[in-house]
N, C-alpha and C positions, 0 to 999 in steps of 0.2 A: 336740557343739555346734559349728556352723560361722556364720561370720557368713554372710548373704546376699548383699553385693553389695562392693564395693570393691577391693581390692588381694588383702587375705584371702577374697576369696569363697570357697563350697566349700570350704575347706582344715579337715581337723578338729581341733579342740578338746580334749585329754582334761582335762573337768572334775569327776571323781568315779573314785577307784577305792574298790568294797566291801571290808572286813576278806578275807585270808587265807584261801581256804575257801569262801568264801560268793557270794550270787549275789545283785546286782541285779535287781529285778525291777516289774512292776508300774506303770512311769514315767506319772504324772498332771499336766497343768500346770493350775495354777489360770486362773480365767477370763481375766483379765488377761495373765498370761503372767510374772507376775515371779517366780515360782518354782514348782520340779518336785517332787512326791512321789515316792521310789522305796521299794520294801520290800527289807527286806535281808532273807535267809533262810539260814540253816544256816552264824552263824559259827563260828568254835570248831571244826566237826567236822574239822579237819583238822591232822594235827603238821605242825610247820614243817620239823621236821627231815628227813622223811621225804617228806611230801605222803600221806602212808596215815593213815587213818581212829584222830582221838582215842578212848583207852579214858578216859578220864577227864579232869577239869578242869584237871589242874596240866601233863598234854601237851598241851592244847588250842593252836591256832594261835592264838588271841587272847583276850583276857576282854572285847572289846567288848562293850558300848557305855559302860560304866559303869568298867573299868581300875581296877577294885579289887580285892585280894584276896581270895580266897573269894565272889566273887560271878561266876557262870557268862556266856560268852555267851551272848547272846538274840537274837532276832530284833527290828527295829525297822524305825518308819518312819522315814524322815530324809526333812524337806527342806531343798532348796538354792534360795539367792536367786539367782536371775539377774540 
């Protein structure tokens, strides 16, 4: 995200990092423009510790989106208001 004119013009923005692992993807803005769709994909598959490939949910890099026990990462849409 960069503003377009001013002082800040051009300069980037970082307004979203996806969970650990995973990939944004997908970015849609609605008509108006005051907020973006993005799909998050494949959180969880990846240990923290290591950056190599979860065998299972308790090494998983994250329990996004939901941060509950025993409930797995998932994939999801999120959107952001602009």
């Amino acid at each position: 995200m960069m503003d377009t004119e001013g002082p800040g013009g051009a300069l980037p923005k970082l307004f979203y990092i996806a969970p650990v692992g995973s990939e944004a993807c997908s970015p849609t803005f609605t008509a108006d423009g005051s907020s973006v769709f993005l799909s998050v994909q494949h959180p969880g598959e990846l240990r923290m510790a290591d950056n190599e490939d979860a065998t299972s949910m308790e090494d998983a890099g994250t329990d996004w989106p939901d941060f509950k026990p025993g409930m797995p990462a998932r994939p999801s849409l999120e959107r952001i208001r602009i």
